[in-house]
N, C-alpha and C positions, 0 to 999 in steps of 0.2 A: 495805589496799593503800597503803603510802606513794609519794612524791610521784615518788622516788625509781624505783621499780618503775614508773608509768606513764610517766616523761621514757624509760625503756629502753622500754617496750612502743611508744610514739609513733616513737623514733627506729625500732626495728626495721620497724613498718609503713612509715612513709617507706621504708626501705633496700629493701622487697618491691613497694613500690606503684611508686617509681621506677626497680624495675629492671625493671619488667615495660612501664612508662608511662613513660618515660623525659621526656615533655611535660609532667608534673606539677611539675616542676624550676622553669617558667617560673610569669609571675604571674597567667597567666589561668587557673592549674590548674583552677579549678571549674568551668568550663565541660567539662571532661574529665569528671569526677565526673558533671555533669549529663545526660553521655552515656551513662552505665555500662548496659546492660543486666543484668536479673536477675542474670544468673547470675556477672557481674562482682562485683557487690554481695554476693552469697555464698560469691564464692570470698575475696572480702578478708574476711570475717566470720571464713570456718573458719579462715584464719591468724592472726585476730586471736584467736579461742580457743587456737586450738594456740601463740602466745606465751604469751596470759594462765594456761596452764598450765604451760607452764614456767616462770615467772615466779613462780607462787602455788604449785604443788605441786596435786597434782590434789585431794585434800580442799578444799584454801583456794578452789578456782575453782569445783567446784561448790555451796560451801557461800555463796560470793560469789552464784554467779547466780540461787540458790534464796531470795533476801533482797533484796527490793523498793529499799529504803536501801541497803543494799551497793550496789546496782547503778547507781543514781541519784548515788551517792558518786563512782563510778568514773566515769560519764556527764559529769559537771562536772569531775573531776580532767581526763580525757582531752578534754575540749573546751578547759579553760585549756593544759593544754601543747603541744595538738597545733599541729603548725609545719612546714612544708613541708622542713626541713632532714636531708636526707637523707647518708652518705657509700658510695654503690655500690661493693661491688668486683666490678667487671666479670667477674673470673674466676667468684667466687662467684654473680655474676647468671649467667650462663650456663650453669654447674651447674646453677642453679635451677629456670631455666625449663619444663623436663620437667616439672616438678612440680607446679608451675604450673599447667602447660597441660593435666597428668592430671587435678586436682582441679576443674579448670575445665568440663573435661568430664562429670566425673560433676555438675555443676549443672547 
């Protein structure tokens, strides 16, 4: 996975976390985070897979998660880039949120 592939995987979750959390914007975001119930927590997982397979192509993603190191790679890549800088498009957040709020529920 180059560096490349997770500065998009990073920005995309920004664009989903802040359109759904729109308080994550600000600099107390982690106190948000520290609210998340379960199923918050899982619902930004599944979208963070369903980037990471667009992203990798479905063989690279599970051959990524099936590989301890792979994974640990990706862990520290996505921790150095991740960054609160998101760009919402309010049209596309609102489209979204159906979706959102479907996947939300099956957690």
């Amino acid at each position: 996975m180059s560096e490349l592939d997770v500065k998009i995987l990073v920005r995309q979750l920004n664009n989903i976390e802040q359109c759904i959390y729109p308080a994550l914007a600000k600099p107390d975001y982690q106190k948000i985070y520290a609210n998340w119930n379960m199923a918050e927590h899982l619902t930004m997982q599944y979208f963070e897979q369903q980037v990471l397979n667009e992203l990798l192509g479905r063989e690279n993603f599970l051959a990524m998660q099936n590989d301890k190191a792979s994974m640990e790679y990706f862990h520290q890549q996505h921790h150095k880039f991740n960054h609160q800088e998101a760009n919402v498009d309010q049209e596309k957040c609102n489209a979204f949120k159906p979706t959102y709020r479907e996947i939300y529920q099956r957690m």
